[in-house]
PyMOL Python script that loads the backbone (N, CA, C, O; Angstrom):
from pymol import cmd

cmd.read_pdbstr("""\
ATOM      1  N   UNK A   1      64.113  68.647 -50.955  1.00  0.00           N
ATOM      2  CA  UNK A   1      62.684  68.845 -51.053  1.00  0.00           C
ATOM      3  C   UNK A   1      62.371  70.321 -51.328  1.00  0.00           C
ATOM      4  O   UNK A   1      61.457  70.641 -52.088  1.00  0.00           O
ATOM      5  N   UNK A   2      63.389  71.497 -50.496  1.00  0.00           N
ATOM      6  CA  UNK A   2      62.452  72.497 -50.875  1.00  0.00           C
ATOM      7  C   UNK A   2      63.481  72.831 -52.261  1.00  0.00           C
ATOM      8  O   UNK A   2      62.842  73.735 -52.800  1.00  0.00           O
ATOM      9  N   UNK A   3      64.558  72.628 -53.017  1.00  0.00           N
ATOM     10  CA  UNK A   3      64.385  72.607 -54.396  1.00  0.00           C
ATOM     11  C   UNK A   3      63.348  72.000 -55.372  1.00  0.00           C
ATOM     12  O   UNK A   3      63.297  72.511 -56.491  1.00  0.00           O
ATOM     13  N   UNK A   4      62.593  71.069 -55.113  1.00  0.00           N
ATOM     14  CA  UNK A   4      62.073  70.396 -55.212  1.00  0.00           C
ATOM     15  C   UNK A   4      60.510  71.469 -55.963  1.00  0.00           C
ATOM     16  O   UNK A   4      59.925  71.648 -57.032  1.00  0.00           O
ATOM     17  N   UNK A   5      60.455  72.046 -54.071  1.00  0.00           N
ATOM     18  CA  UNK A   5      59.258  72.598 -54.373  1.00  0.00           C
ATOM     19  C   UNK A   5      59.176  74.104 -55.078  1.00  0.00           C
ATOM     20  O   UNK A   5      58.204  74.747 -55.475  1.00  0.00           O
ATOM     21  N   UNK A   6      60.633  74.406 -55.066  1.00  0.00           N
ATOM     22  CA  UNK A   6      60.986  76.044 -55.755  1.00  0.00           C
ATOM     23  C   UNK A   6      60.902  75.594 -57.540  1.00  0.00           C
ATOM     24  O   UNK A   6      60.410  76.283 -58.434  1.00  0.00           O
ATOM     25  N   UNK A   7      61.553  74.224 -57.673  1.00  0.00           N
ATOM     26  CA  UNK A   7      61.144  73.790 -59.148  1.00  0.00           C
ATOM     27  C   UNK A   7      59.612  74.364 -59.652  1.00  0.00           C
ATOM     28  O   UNK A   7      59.274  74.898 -60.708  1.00  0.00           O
ATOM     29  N   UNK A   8      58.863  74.025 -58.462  1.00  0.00           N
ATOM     30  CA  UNK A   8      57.195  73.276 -58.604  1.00  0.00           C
ATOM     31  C   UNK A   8      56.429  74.805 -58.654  1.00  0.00           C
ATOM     32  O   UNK A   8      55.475  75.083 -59.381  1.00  0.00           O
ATOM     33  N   UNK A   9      57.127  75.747 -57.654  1.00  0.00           N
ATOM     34  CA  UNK A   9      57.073  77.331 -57.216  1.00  0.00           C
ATOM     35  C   UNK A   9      57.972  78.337 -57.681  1.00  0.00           C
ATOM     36  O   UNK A   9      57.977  79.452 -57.158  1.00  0.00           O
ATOM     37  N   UNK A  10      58.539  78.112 -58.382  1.00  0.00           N
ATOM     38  CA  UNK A  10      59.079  79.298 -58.523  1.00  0.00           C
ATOM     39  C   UNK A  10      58.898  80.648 -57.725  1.00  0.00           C
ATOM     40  O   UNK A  10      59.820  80.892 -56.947  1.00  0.00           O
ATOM     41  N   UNK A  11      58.258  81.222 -57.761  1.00  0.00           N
ATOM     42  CA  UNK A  11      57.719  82.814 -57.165  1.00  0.00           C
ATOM     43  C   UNK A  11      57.317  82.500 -55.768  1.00  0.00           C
ATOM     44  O   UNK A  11      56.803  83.516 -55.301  1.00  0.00           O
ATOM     45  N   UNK A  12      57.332  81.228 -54.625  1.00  0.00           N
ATOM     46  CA  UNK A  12      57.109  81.123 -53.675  1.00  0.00           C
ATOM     47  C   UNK A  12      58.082  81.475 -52.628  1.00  0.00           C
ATOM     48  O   UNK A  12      58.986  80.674 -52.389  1.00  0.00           O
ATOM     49  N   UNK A  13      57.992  82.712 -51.899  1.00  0.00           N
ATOM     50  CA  UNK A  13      59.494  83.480 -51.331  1.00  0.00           C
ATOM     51  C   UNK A  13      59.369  82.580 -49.645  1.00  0.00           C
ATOM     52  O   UNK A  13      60.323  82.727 -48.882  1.00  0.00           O
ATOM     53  N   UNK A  14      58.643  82.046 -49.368  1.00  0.00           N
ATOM     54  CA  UNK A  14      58.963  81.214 -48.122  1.00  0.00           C
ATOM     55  C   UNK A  14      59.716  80.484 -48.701  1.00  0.00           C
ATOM     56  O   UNK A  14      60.861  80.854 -48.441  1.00  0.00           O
ATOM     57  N   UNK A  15      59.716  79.640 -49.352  1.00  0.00           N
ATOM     58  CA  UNK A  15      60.185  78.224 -49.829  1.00  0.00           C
ATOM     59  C   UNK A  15      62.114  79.089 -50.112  1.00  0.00           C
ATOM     60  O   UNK A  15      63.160  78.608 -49.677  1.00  0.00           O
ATOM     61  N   UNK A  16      61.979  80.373 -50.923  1.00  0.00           N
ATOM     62  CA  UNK A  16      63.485  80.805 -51.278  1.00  0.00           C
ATOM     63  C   UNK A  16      64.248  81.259 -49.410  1.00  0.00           C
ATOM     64  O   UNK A  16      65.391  81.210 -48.957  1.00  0.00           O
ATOM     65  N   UNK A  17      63.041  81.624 -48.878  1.00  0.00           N
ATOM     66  CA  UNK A  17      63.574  82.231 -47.522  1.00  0.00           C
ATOM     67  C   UNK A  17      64.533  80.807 -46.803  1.00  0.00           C
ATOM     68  O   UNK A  17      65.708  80.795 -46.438  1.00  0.00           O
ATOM     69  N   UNK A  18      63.376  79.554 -46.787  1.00  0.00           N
ATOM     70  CA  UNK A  18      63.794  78.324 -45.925  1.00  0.00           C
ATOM     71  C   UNK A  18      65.317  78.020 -46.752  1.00  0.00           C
ATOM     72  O   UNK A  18      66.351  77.801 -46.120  1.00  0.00           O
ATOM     73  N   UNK A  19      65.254  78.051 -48.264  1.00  0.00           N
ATOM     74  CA  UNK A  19      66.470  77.554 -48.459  1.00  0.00           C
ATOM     75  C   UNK A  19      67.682  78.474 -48.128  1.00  0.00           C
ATOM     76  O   UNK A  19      68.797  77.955 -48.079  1.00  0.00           O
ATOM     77  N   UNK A  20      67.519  79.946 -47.875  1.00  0.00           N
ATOM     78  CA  UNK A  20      69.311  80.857 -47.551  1.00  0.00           C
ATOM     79  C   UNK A  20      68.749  80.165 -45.956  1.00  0.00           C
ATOM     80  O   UNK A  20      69.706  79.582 -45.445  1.00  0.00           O
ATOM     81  N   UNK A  21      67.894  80.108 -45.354  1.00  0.00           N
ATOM     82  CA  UNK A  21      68.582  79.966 -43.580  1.00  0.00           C
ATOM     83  C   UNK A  21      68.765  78.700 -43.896  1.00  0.00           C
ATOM     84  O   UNK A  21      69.463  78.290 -42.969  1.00  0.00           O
ATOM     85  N   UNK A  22      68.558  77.709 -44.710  1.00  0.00           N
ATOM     86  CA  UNK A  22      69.394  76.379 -44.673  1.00  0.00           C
ATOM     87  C   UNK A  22      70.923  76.486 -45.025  1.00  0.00           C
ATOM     88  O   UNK A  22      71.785  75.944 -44.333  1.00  0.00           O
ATOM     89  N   UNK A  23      71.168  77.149 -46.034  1.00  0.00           N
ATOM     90  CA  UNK A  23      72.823  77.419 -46.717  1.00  0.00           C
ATOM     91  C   UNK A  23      73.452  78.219 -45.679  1.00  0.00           C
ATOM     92  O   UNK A  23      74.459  77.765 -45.135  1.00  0.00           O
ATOM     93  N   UNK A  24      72.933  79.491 -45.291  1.00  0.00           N
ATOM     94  CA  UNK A  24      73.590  80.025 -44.305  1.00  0.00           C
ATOM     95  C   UNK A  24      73.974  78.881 -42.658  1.00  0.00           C
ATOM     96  O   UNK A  24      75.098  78.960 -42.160  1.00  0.00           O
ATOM     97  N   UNK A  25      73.078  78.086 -42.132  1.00  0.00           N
ATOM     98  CA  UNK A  25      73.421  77.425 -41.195  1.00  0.00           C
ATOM     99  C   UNK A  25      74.265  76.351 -41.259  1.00  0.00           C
ATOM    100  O   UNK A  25      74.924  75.805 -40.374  1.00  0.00           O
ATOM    101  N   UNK A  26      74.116  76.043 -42.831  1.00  0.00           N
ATOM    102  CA  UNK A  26      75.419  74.886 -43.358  1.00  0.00           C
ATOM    103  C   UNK A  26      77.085  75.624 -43.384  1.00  0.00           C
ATOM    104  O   UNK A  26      78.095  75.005 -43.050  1.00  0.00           O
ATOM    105  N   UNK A  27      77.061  77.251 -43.920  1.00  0.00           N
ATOM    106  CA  UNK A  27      78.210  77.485 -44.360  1.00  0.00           C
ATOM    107  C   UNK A  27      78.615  77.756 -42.803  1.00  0.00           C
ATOM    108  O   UNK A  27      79.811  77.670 -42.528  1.00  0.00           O
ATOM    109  N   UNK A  28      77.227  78.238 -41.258  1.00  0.00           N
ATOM    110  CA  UNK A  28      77.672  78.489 -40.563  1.00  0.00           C
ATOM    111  C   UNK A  28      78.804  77.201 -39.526  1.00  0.00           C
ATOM    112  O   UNK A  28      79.815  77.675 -39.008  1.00  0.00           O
ATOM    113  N   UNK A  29      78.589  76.098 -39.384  1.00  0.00           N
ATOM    114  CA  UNK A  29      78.768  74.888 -39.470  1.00  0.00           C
ATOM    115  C   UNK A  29      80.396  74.500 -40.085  1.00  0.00           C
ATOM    116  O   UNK A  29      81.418  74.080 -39.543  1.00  0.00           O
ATOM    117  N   UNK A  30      80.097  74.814 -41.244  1.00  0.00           N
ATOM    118  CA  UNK A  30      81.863  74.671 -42.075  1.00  0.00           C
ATOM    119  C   UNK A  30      82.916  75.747 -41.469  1.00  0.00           C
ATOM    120  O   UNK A  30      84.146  75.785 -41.485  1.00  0.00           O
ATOM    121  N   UNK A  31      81.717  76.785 -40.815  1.00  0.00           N
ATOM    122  CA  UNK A  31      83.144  77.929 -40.714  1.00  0.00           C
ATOM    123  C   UNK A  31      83.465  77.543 -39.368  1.00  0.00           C
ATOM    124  O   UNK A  31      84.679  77.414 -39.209  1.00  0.00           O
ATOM    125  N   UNK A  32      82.657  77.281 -38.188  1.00  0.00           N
ATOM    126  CA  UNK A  32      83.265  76.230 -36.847  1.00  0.00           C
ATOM    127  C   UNK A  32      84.118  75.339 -36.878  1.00  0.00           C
ATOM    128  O   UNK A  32      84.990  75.039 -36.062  1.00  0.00           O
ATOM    129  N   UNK A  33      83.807  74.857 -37.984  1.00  0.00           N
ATOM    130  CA  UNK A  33      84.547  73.766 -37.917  1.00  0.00           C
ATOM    131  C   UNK A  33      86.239  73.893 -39.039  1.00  0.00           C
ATOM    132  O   UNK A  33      87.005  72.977 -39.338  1.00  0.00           O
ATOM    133  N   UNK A  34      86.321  75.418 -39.421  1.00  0.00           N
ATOM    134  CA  UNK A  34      87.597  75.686 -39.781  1.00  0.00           C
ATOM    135  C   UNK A  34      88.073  76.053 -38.857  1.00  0.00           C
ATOM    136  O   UNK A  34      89.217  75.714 -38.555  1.00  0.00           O
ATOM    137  N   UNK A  35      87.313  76.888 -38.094  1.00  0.00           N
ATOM    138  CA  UNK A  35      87.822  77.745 -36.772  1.00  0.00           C
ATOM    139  C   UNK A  35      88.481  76.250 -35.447  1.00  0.00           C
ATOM    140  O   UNK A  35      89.452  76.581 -34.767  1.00  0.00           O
ATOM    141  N   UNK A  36      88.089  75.253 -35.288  1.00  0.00           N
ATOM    142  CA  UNK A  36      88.721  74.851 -34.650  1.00  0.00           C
ATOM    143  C   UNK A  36      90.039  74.080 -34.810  1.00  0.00           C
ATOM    144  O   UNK A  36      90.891  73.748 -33.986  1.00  0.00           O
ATOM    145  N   UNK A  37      89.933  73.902 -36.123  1.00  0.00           N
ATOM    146  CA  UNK A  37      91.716  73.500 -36.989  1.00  0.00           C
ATOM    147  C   UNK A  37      92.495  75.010 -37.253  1.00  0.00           C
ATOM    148  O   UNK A  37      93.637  74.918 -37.703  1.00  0.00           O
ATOM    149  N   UNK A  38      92.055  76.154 -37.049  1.00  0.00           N
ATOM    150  CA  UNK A  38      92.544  77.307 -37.484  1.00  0.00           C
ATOM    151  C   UNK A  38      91.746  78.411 -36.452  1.00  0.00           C
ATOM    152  O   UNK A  38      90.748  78.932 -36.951  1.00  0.00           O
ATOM    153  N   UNK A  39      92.055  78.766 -35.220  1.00  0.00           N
ATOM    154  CA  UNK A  39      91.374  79.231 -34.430  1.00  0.00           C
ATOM    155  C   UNK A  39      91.633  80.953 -34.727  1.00  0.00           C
ATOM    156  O   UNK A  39      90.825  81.881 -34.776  1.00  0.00           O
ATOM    157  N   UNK A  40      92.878  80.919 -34.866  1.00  0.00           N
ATOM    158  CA  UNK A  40      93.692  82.502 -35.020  1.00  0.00           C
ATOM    159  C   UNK A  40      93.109  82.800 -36.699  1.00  0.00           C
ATOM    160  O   UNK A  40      93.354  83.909 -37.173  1.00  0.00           O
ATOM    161  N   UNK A  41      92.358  81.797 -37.534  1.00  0.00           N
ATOM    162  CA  UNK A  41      92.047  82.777 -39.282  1.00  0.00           C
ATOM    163  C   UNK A  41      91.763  84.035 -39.121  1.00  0.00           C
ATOM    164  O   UNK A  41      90.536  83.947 -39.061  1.00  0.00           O
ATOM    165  N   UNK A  42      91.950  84.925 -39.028  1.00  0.00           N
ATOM    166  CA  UNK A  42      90.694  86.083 -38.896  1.00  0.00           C
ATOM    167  C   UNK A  42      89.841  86.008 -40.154  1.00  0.00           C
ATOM    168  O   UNK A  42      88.644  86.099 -39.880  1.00  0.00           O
ATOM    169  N   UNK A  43      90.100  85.867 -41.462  1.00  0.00           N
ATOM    170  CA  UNK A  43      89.276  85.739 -42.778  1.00  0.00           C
ATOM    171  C   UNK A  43      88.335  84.965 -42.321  1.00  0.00           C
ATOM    172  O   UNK A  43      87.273  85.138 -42.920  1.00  0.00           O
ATOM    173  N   UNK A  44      88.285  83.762 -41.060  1.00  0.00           N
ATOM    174  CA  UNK A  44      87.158  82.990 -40.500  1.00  0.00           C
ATOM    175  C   UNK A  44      86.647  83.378 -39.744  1.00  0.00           C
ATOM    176  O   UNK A  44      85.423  83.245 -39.742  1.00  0.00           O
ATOM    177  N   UNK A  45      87.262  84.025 -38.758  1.00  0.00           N
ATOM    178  CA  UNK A  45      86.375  84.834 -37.663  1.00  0.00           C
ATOM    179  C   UNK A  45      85.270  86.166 -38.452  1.00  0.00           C
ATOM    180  O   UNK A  45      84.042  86.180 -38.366  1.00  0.00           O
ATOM    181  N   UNK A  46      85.993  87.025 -39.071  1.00  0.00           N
ATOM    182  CA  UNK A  46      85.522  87.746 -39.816  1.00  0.00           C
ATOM    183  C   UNK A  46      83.904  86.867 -40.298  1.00  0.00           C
ATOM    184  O   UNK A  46      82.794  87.133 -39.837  1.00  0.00           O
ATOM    185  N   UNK A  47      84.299  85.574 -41.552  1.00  0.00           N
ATOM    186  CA  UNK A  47      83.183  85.045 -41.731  1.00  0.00           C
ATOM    187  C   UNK A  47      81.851  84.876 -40.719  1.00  0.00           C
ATOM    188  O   UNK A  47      80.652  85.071 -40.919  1.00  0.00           O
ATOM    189  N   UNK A  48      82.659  84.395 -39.460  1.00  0.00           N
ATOM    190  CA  UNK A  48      81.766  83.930 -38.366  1.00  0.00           C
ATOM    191  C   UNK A  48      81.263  84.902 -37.976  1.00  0.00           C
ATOM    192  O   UNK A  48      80.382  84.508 -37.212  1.00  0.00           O
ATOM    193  N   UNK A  49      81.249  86.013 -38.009  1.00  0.00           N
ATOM    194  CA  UNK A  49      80.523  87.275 -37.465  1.00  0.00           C
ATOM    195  C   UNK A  49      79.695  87.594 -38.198  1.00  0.00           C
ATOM    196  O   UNK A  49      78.513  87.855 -37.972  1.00  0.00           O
ATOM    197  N   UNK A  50      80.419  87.595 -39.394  1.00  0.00           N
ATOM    198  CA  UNK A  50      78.834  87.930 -40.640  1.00  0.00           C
ATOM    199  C   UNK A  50      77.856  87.462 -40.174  1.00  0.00           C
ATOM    200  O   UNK A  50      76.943  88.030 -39.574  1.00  0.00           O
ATOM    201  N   UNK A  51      78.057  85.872 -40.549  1.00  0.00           N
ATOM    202  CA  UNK A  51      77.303  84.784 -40.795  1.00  0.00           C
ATOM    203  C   UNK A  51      76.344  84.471 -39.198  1.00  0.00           C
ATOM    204  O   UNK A  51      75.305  83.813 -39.142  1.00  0.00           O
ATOM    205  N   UNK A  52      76.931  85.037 -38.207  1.00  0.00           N
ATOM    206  CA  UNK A  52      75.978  85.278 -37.488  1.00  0.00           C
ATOM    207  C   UNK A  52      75.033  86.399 -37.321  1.00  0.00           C
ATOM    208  O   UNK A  52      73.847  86.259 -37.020  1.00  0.00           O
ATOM    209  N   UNK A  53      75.649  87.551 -37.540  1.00  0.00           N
ATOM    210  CA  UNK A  53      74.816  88.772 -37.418  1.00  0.00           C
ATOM    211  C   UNK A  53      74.019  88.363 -38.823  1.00  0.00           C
ATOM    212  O   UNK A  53      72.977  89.018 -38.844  1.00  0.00           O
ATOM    213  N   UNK A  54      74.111  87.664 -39.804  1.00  0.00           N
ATOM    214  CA  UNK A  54      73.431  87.635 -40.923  1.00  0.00           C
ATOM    215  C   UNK A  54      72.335  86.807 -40.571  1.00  0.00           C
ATOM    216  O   UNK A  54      71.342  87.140 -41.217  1.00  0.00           O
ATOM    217  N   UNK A  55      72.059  85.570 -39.566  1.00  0.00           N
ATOM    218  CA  UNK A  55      71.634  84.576 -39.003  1.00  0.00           C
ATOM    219  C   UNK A  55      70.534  85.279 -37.983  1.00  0.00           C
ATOM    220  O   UNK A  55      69.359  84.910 -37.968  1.00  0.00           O
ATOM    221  N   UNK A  56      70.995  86.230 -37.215  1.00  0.00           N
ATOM    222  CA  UNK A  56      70.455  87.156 -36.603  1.00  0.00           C
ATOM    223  C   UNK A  56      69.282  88.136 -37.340  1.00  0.00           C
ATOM    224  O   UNK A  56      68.091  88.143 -37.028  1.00  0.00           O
ATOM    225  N   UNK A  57      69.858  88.886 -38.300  1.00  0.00           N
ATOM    226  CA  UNK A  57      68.784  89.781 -39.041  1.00  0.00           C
ATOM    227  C   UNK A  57      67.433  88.815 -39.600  1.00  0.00           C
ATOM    228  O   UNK A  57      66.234  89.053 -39.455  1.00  0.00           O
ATOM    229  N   UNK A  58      68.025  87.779 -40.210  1.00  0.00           N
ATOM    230  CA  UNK A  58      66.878  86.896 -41.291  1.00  0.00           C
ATOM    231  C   UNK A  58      65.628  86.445 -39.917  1.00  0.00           C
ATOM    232  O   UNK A  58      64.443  86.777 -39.959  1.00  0.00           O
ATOM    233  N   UNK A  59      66.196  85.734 -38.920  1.00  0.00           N
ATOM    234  CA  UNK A  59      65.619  85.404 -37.840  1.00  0.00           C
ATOM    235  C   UNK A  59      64.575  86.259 -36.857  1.00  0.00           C
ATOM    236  O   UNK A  59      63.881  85.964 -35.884  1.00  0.00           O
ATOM    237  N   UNK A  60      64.849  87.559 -37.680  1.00  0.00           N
ATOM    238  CA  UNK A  60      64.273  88.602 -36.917  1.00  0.00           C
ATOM    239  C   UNK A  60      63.867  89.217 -35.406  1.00  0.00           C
ATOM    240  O   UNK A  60      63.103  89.981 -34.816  1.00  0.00           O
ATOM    241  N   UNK A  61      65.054  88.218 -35.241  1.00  0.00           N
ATOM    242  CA  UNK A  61      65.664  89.544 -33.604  1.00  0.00           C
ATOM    243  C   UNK A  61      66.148  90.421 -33.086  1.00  0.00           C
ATOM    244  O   UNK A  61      67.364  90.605 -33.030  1.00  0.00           O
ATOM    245  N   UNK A  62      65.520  90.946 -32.734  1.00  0.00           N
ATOM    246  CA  UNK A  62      65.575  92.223 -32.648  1.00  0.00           C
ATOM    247  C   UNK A  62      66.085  92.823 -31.213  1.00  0.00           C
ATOM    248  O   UNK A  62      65.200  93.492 -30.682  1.00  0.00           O
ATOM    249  N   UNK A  63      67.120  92.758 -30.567  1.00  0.00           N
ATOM    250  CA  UNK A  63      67.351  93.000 -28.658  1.00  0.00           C
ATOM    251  C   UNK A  63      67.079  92.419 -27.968  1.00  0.00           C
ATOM    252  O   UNK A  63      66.432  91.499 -28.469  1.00  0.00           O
ATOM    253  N   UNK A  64      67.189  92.295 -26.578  1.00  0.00           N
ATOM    254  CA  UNK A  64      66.636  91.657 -25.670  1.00  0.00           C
ATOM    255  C   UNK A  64      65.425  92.092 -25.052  1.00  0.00           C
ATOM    256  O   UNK A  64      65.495  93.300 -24.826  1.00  0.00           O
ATOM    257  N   UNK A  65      64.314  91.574 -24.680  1.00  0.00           N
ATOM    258  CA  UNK A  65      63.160  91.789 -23.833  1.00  0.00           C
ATOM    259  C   UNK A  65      62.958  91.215 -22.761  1.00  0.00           C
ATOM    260  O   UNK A  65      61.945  91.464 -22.109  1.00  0.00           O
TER     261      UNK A  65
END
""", "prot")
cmd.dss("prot")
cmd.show_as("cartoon", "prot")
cmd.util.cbc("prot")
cmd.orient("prot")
């Protein structure tokens, strides 16, 4: 759907925002689930850190309060 609506929008940056935190929470997902057939990857752990601190920035949290 929201390809759908980026077809329909082009220039609509919510609609581009919803789709990376959708891809990012999918690739985050695939990389768990390498990590538990391959716990020691570091090339996965590595990933998994990005992909969270990357998960983190978009989400806009910022410390604890």
């Amino acid at each position: 759907m929201v390809n759908n609506a980026l077809a329909i929008l082009p220039d609509a940056v919510h609609f581009r925002k919803l789709l990376l935190m959708i891809y990012r929470k999918q690739a985050l997902k695939i990389i768990q689930s390498a990590l538990e057939n391959h716990p020691d990857n570091q090339m996965f752990l590595d990933q998994l850190l990005d992909l969270q601190k990357d998960l983190l920035t978009a989400t806009g949290l910022k410390g604890g309060h």
